[in-house]
N, C-alpha and C positions, 0 to 999 in steps of 0.2 A: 504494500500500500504506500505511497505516498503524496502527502502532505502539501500543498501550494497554499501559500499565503502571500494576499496582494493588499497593495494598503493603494486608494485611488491618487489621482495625481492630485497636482496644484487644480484648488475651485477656479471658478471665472470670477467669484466674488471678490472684492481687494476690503479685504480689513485695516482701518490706518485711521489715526486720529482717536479722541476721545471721544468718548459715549455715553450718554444719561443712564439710569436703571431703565428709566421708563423703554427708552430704543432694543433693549437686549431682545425683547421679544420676536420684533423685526428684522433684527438684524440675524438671530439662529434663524427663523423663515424661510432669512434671503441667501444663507448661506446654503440651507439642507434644499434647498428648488434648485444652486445652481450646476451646472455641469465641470467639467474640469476643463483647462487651459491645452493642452496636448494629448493626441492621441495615443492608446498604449504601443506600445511594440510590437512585431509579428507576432514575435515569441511569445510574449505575454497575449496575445488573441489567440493562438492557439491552443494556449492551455484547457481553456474550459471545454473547448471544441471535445477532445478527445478522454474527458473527466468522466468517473460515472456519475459524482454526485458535486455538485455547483451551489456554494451558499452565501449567500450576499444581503447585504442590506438592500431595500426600495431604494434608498435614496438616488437622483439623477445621477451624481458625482459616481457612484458603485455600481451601478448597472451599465453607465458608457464606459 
């Protein structure tokens, strides 16, 4: 058996600057909607291809 673990890329969202309490709610939202900045590798799209079993989070960012 073996084991593949992928952690997703860079998000599209840019975190920078300060932030109130009040924003945190919007800003996890807009982080967990967005997708990532680069596409994965061959290598890395081939893996799941040929996996029996594939576990992932929903989130956009883990599924592209």
């Amino acid at each position: 058996m073996q084991i593949t673990l992928l952690r997703h890329g860079q998000p599209v969202v840019q975190l920078s600057g300060m932030a109130r309490g009040k924003d945190f709610a919007a800003i996890a939202k807009a982080y967990d909607a967005s997708g990532i900045v680069d596409r994965p590798s061959p290598e890395t799209l081939a893996k799941p291809r040929h996996a029996n079993y594939v576990v992932c989070s929903d989130l956009p960012r883990s599924v592209e």
